[in-house]
N, C-alpha and C positions, 0 to 999 in steps of 0.2 A: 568271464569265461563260463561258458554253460558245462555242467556236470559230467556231461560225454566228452567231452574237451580234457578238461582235466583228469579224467579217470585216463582218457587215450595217452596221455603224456605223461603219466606214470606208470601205464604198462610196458610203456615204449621202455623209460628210463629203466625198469625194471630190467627188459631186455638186453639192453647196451652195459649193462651192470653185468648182468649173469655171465653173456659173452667174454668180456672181460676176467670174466673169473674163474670161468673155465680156460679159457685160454693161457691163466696163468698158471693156473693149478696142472695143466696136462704139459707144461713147459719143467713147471720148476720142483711137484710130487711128485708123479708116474715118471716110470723107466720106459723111455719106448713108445710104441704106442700100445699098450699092452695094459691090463689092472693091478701091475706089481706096483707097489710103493716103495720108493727110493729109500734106502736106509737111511741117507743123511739131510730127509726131507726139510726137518726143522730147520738146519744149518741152512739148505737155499733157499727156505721161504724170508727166512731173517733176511740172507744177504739179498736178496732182490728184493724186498720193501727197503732194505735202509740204502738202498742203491738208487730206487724210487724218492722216497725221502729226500734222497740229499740233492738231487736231480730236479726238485722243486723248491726245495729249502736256499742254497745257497744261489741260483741267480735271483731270490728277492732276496737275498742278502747282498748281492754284490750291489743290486736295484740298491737298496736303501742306504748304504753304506760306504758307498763307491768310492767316496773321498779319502775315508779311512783303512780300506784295507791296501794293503801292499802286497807284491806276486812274493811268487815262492823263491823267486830266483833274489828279487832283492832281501828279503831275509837271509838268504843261504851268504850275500854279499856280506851281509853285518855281522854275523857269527863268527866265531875263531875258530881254525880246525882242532880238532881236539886227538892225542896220540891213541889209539887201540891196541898197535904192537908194534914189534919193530918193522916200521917202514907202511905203515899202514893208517893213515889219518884220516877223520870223517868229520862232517858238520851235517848240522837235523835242523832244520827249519818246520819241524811240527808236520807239513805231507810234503814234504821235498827232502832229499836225503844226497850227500856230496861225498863224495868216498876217492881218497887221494891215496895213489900207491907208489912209493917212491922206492922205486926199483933199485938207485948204487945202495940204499939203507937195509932190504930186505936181505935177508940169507939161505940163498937158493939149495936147493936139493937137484943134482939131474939123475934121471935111471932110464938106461934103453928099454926096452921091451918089441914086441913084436905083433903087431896088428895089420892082417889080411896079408901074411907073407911079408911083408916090409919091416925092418929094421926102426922105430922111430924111440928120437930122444924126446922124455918128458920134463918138463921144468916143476918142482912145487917147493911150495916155499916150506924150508927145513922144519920139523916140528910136525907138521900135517900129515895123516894117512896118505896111501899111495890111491889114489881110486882105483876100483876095482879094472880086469880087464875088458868084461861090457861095456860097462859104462864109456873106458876110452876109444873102442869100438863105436859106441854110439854117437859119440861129439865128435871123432873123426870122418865120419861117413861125411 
């Protein structure tokens, strides 16, 4: 390859670099389109590299390793569920999470209340804060 060649194909590469890097940086630093920088920039420049990372990482691992790894669901199958509270049991397969709610064991709370003019009963389980009335506004809509 002659000189102009080479120098041409790393200024390119240089280019498709920069590109790249601005386009991450004005996604996952700046607010907007604007030159304010995001308070919690650190926080999504981490999450969106180890999001990148693992997005390259783990299909050459599934590549190299195929035979040996198992889904998430069969781990979740080989686990015991384990008690939290009453009436409340989970199992962790390490990124799979199984969460069993066994409603005759649990010890219900009800309280009416009143949202958008309507009468509604609420169900929680005994022991737990009542959530606020926004909020039951908000999941009711």
């Amino acid at each position: 390859m002659s000189m102009k060649k080479k120098l041409f194909v790393k200024v390119m590469l240089a280019l498709v670099a920069t590109l790249f890097t601005v386009q991450f940086l004005s996604k996952s630093v700046f607010l907007g389109n604007g030159p304010q920088i995001r308070p919690d920039a650190g926080s999504a420049v981490t999450m969106v590299l180890s999001g990148f990372i693992d997005s390259v990482t783990i299909p050459l691992a599934r590549l190299f390793n195929a035979s040996s790894t198992t889904s998430a669901d069969q781990k979740l199958a080989n686990s015991e569920l384990k008690k939290i509270t009453t009436g409340v049991y989970a199992k962790d397969a390490g990124n799979a999470t199984y969460i069993e709610l066994r409603e005759g064991e649990v010890v219900w709370r009800e309280y009416e209340t009143t949202v958008d003019g309507k009468k509604v009963t609420v169900k929680i389980v005994d022991g737990t804060n009542a959530p606020s009335q926004t909020a039951l506004e908000n999941f009711l809509k």
